[in-house]
C-alpha positions, 0 to 999 in steps of 0.5 A: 492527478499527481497530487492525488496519487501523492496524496494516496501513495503517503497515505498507504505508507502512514498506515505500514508505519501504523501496522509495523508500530503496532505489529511489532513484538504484538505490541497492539495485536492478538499475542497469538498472531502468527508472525507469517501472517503479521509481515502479510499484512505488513506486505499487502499494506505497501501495494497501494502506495507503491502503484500509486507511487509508480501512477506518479511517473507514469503520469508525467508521460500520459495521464490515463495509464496512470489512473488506469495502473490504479486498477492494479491495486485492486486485481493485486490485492484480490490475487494476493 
């Protein structure tokens, strides 16, 4: 389980790395992006790594919360 969410949480950051690399002074997205929404992105796309991330150590105590915290990333991204 821990694997997983490891495997999920490095993911997530590769995928900010890519959205930074490419956001970053419109490098490969729209010049009339506005920059608000840009870091927005930005934000939303560290929410599945940093719950999973945190699923890790919940995990070392019970198992079941930790998969269960998973469900954050969806109730999270749909409020944000």
């Amino acid at each position: 389980m821990s694997f997983y969410a490891g495997t999920v949480a490095a993911l997530g950051m590769v995928r900010w790395l890519i959205w930074q690399y490419a956001a970053r002074s419109h490098r490969l997205v729209d010049k009339n992006l506005d920059e608000k929404f840009i870091a927005q992105i930005g934000r939303r796309a560290l929410i599945s790594p940093a719950i999973f991330a945190l699923s890790i150590g919940i995990a070392f105590f019970d198992p079941m919360p930790a998969m269960l915290s998973w469900w954050l990333v969806a109730a999270v991204v749909m409020v944000n």
